[in-house]
MOPAC internal coordinates of N, CA, C and O (Angstrom, degrees):
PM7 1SCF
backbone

  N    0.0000 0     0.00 0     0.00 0    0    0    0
  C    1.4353 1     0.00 0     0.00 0    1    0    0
  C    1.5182 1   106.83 1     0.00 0    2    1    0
  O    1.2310 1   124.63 1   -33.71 1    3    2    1
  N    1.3052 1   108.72 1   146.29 1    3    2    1
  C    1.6406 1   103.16 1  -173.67 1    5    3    2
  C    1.5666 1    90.08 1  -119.61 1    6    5    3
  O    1.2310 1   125.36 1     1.96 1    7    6    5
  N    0.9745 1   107.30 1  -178.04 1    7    6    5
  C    1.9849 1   110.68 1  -166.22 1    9    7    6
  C    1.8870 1    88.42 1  -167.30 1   10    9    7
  O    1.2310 1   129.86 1   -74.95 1   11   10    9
  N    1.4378 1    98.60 1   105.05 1   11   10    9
  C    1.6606 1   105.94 1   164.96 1   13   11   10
  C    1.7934 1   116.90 1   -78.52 1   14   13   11
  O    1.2310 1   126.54 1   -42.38 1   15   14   13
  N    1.2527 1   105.03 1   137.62 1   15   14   13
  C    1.5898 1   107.28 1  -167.61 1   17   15   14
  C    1.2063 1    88.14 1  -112.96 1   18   17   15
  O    1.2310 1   114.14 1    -4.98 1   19   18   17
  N    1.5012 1   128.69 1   175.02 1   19   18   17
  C    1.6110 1   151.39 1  -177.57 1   21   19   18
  C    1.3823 1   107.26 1   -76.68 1   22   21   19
  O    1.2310 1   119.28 1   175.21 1   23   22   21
  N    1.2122 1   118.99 1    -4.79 1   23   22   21
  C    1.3645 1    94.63 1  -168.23 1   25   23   22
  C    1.7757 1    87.76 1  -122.10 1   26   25   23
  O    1.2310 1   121.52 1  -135.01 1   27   26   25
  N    1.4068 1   114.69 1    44.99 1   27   26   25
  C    1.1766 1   122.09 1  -179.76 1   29   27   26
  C    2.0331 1   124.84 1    45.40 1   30   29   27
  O    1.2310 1   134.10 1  -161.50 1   31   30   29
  N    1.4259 1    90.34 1    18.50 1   31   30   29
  C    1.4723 1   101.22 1  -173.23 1   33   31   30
  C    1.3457 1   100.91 1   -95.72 1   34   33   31
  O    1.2310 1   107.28 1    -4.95 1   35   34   33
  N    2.0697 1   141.31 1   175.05 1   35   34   33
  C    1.0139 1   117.02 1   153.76 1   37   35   34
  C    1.8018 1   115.11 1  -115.08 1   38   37   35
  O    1.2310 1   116.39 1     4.32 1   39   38   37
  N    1.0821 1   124.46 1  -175.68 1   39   38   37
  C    1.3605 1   133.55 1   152.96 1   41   39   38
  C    1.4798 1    98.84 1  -113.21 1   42   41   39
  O    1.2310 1   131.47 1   -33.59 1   43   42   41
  N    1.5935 1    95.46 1   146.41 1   43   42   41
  C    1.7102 1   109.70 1   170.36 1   45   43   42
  C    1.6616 1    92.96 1  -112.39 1   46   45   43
  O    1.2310 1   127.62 1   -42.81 1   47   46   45
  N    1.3533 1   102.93 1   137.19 1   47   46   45
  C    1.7167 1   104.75 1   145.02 1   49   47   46
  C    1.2455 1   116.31 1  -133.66 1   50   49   47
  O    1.2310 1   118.03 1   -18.51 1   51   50   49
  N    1.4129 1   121.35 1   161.49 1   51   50   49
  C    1.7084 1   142.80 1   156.82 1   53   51   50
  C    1.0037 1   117.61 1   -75.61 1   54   53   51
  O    1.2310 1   114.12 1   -33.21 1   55   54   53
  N    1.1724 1   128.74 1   146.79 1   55   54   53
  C    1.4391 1   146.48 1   179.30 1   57   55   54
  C    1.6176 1    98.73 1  -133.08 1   58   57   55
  O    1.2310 1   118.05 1   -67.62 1   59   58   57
  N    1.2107 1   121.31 1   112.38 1   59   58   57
  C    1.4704 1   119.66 1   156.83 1   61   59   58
  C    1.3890 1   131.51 1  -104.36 1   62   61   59
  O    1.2310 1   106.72 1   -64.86 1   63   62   61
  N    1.2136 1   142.31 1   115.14 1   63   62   61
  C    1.4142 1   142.07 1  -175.46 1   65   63   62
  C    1.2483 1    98.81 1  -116.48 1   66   65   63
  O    1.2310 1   127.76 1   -44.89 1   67   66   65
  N    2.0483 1   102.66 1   135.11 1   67   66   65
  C    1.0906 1   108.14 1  -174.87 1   69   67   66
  C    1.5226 1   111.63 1  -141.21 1   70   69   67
  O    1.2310 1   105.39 1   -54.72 1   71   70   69
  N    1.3710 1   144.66 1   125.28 1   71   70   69
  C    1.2628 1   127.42 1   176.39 1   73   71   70
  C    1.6082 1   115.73 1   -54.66 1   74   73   71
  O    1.2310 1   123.17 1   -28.45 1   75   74   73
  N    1.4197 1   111.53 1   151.55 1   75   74   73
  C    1.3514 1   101.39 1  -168.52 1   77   75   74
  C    1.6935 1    95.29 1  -119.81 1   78   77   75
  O    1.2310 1   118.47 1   172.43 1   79   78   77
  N    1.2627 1   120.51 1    -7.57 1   79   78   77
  C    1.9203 1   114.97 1   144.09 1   81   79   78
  C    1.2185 1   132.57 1   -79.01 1   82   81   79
  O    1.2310 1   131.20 1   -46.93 1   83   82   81
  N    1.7676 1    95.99 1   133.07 1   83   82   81
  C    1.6888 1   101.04 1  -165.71 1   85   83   82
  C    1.4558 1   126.91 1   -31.76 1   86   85   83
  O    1.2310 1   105.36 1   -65.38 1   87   86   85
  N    1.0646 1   144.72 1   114.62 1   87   86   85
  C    1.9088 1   144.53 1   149.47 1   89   87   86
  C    1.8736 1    75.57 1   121.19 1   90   89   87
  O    1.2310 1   104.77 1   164.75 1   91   90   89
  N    1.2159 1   145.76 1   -15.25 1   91   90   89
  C    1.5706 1   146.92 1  -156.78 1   93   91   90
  C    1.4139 1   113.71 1    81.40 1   94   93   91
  O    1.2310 1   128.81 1    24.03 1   95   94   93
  N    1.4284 1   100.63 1  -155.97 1   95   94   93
  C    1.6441 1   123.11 1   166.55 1   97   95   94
  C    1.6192 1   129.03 1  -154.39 1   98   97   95
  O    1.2310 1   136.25 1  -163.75 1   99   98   97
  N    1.5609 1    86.15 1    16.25 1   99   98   97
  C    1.7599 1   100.05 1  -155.30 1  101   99   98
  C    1.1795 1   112.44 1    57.12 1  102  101   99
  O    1.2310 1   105.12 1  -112.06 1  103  102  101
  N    1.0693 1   145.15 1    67.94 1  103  102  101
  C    1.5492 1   155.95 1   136.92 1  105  103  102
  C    1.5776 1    99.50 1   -55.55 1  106  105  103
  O    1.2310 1   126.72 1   109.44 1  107  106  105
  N    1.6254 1   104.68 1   -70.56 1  107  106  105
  C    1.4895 1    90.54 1  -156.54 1  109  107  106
  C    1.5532 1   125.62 1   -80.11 1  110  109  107
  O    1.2310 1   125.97 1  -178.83 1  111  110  109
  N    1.6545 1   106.12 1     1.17 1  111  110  109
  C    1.0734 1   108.56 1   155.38 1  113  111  110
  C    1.7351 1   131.63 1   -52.68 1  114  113  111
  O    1.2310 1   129.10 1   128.51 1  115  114  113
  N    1.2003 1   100.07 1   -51.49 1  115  114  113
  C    1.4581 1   111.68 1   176.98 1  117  115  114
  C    1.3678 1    97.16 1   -57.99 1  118  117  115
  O    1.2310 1   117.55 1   129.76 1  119  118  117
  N    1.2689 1   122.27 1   -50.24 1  119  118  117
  C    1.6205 1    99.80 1  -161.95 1  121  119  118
  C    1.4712 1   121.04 1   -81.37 1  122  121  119
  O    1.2310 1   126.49 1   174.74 1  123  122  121
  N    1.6856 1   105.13 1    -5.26 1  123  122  121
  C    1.1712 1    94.15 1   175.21 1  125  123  122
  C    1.8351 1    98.61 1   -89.81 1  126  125  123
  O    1.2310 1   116.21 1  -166.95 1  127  126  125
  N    1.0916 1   124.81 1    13.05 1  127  126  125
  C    1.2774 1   114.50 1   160.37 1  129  127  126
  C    1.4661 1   122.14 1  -100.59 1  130  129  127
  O    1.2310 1   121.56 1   173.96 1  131  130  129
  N    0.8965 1   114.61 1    -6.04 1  131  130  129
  C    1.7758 1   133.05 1  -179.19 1  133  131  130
  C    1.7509 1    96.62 1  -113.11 1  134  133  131
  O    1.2310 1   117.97 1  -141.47 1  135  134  133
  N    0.8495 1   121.47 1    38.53 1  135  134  133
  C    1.7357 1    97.59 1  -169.85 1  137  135  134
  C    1.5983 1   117.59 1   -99.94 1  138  137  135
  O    1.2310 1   115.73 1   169.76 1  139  138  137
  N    1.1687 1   125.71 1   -10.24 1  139  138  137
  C    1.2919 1   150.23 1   160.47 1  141  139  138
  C    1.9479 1   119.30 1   -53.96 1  142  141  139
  O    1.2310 1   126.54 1   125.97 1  143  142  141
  N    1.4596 1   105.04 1   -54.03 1  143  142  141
  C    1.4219 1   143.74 1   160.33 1  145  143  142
  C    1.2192 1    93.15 1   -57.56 1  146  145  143
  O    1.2310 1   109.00 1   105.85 1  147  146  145
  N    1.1973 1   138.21 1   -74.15 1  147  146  145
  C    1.4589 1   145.93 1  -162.74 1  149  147  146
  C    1.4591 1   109.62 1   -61.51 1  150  149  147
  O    1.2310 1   121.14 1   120.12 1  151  150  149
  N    1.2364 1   115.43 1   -59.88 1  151  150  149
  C    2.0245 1   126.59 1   174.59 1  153  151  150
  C    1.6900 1    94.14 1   -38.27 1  154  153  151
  O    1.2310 1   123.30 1   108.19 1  155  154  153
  N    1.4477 1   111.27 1   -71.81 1  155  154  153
  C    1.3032 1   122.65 1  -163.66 1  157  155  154
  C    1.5109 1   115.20 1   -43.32 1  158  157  155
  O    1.2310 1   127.20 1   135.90 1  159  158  157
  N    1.7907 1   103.75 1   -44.10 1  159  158  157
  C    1.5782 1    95.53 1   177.12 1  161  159  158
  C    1.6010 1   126.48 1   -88.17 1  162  161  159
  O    1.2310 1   127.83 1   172.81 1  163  162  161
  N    1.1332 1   102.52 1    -7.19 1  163  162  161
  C    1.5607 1   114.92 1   169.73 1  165  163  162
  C    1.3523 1   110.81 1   -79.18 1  166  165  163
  O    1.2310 1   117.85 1   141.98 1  167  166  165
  N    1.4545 1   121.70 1   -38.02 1  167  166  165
  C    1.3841 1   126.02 1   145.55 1  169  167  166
  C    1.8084 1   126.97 1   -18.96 1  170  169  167
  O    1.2310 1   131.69 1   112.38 1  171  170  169
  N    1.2413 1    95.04 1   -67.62 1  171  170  169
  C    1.4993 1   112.35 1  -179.83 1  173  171  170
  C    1.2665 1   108.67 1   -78.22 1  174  173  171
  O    1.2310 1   124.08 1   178.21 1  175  174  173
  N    1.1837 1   109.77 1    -1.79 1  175  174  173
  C    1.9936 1   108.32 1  -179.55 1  177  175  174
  C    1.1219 1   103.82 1   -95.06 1  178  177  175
  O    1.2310 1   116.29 1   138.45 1  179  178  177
  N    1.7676 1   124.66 1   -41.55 1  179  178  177
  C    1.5834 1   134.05 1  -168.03 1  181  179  178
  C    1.6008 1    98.51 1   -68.09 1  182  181  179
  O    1.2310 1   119.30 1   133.49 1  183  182  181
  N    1.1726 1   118.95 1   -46.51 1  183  182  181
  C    1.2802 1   122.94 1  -175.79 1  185  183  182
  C    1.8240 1   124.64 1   -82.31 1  186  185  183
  O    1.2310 1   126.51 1   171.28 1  187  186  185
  N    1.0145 1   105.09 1    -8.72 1  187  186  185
  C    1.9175 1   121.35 1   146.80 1  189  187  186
  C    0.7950 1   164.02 1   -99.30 1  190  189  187
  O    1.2310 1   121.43 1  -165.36 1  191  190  189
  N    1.6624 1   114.87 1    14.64 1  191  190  189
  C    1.4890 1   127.05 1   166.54 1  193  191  190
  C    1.0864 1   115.96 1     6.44 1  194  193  191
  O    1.2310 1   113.63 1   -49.79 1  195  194  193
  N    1.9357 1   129.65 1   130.21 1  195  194  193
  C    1.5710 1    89.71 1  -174.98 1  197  195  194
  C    2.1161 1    83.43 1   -98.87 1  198  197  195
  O    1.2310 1   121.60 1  -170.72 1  199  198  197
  N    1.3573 1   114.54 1     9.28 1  199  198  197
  C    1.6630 1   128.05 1   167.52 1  201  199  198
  C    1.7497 1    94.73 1   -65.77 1  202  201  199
  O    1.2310 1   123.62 1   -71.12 1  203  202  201
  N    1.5351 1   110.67 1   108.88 1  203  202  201
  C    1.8372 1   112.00 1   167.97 1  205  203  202
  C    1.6037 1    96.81 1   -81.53 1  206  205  203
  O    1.2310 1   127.56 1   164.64 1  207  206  205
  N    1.0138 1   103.06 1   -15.36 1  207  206  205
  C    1.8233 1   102.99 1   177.06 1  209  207  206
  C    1.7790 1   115.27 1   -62.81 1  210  209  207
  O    1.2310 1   122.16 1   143.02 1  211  210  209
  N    1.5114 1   113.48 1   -36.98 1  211  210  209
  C    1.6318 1   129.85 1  -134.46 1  213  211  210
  C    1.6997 1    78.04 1   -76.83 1  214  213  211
  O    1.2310 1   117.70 1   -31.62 1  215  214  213
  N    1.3995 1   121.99 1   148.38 1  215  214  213
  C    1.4189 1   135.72 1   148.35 1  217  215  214
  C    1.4251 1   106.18 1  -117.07 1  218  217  215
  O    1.2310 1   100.50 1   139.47 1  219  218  217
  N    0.5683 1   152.98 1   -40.53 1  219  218  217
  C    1.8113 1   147.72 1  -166.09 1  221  219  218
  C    1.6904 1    91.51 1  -124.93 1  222  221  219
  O    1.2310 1   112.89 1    99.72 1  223  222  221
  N    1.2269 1   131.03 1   -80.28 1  223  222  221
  C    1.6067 1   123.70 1  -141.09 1  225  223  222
  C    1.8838 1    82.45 1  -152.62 1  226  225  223
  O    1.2310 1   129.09 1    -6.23 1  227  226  225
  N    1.8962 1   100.08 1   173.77 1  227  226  225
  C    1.4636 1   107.22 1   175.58 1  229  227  226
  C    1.4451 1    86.15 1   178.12 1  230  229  227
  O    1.2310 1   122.44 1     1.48 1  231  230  229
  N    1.5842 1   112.93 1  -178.52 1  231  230  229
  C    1.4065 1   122.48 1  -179.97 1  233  231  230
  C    1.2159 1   121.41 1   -97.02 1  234  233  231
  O    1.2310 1   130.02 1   179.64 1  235  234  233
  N    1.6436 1    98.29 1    -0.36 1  235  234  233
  C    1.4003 1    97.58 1   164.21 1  237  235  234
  C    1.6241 1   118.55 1   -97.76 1  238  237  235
  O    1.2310 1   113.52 1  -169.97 1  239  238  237
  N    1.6624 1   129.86 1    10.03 1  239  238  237
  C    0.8917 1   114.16 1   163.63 1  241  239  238
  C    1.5825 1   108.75 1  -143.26 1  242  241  239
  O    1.2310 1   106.78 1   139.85 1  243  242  241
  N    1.2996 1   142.20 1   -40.15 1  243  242  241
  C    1.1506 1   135.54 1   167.10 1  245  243  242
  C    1.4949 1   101.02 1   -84.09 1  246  245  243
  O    1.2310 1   124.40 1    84.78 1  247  246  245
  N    1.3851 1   109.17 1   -95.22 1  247  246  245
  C    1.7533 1   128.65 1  -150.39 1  249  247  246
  C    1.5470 1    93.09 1   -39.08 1  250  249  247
  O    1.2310 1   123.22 1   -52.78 1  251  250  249
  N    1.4339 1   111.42 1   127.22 1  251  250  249
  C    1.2128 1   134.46 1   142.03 1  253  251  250
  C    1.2190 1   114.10 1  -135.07 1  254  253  251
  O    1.2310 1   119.09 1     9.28 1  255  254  253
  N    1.4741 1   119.34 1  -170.72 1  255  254  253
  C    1.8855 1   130.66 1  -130.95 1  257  255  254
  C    1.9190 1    82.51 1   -77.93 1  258  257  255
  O    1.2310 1   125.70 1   112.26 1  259  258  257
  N    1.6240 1   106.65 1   -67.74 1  259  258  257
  C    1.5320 1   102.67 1   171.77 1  261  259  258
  C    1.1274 1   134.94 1   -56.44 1  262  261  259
  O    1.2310 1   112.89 1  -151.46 1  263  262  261
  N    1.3891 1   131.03 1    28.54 1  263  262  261
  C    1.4590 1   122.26 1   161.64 1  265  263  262
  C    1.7744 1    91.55 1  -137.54 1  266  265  263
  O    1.2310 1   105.10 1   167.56 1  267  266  265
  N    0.9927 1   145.18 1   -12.44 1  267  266  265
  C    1.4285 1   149.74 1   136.42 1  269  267  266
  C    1.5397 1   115.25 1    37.80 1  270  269  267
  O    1.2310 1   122.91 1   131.49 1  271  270  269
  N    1.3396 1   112.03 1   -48.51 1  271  270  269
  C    1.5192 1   115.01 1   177.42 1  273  271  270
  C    1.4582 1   119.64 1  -108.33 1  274  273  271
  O    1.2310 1   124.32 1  -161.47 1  275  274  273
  N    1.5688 1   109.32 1    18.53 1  275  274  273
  C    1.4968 1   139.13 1   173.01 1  277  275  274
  C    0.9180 1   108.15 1  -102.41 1  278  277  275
  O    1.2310 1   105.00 1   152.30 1  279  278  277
  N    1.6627 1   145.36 1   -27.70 1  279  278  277
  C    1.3528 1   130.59 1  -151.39 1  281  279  278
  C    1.2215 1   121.36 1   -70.60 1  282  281  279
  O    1.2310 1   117.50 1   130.37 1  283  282  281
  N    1.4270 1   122.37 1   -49.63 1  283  282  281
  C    1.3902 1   136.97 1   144.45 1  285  283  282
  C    1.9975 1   105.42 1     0.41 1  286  285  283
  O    1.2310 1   127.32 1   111.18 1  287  286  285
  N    1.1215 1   103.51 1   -68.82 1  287  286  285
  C    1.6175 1   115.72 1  -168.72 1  289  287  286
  C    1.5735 1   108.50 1   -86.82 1  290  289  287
  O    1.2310 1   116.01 1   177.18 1  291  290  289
  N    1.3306 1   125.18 1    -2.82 1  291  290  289
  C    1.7260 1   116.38 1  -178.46 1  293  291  290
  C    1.3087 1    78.60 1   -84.98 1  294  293  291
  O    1.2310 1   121.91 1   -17.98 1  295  294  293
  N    1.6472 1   113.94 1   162.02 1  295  294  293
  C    1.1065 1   146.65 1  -164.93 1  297  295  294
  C    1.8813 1   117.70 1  -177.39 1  298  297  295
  O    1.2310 1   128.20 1  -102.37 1  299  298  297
  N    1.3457 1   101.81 1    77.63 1  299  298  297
  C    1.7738 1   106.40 1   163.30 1  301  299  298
  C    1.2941 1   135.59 1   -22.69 1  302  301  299
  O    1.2310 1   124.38 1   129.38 1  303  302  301
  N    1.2503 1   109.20 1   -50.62 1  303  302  301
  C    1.3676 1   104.65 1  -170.09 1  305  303  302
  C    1.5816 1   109.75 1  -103.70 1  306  305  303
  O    1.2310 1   117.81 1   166.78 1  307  306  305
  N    1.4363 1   121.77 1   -13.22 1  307  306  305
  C    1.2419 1   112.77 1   137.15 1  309  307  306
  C    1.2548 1   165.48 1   -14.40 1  310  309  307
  O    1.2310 1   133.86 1   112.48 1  311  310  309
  N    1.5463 1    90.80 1   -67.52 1  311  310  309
  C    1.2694 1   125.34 1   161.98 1  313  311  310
  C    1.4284 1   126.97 1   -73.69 1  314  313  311
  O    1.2310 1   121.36 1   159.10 1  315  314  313
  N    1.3859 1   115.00 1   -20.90 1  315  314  313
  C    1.3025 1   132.80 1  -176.20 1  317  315  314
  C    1.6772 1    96.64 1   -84.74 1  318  317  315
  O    1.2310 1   125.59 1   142.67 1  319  318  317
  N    1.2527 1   106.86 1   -37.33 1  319  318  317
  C    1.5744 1   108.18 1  -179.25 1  321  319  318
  C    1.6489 1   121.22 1   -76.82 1  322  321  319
  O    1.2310 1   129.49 1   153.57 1  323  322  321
  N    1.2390 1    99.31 1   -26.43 1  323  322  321
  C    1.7483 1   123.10 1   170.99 1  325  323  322
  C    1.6259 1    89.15 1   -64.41 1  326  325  323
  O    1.2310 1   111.59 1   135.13 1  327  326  325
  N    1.6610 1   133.44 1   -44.87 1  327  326  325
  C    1.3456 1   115.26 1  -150.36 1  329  327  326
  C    1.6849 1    99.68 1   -99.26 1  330  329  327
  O    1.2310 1   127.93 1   159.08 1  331  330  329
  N    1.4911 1   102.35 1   -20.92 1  331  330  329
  C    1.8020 1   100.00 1   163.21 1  333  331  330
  C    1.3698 1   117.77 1   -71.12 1  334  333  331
  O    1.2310 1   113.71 1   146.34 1  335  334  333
  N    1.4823 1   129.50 1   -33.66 1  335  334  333
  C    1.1703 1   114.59 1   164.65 1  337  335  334
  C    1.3621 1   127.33 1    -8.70 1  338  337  335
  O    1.2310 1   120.10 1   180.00 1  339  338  337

């Protein structure tokens, strides 16, 4: 993905999707065919906590048991700004 900045320069980034069951299941196939669809609704997820409390992250929308020693570093509106880019 290339990302044009203002000062007419670019940034490149990677995106990697990976199944996380052994040999896969094609997961990340699909999503790299849906991935547009996919940005958009993760979009609308970062930006709806259904926590009016949450400023960065909560258990009602990121932190769960497997990312546990991440929570500290998730950040919502961040990420929401990474996806307005």
């Amino acid at each position: 993905m290339t990302i044009p900045t203002p000062q007419d320069q670019t940034i490149e980034a990677d995106i990697y999707l990976f199944d996380t069951l052994k040999g896969g299941a094609g997961y990340a196939d699909q999503v790299g065919e849906q991935l547009k669809e996919i940005l958009e609704e993760t979009l609308q997820w970062l930006e709806n906590c259904p926590n009016r409390e949450c400023t960065h992250s909560c258990q009602d929308c990121l932190r769960h048991y497997a990312n546990q020693y991440w929570h500290e570093h998730l950040d919502r509106p961040l990420a929401a700004d990474l996806l307005h880019y």
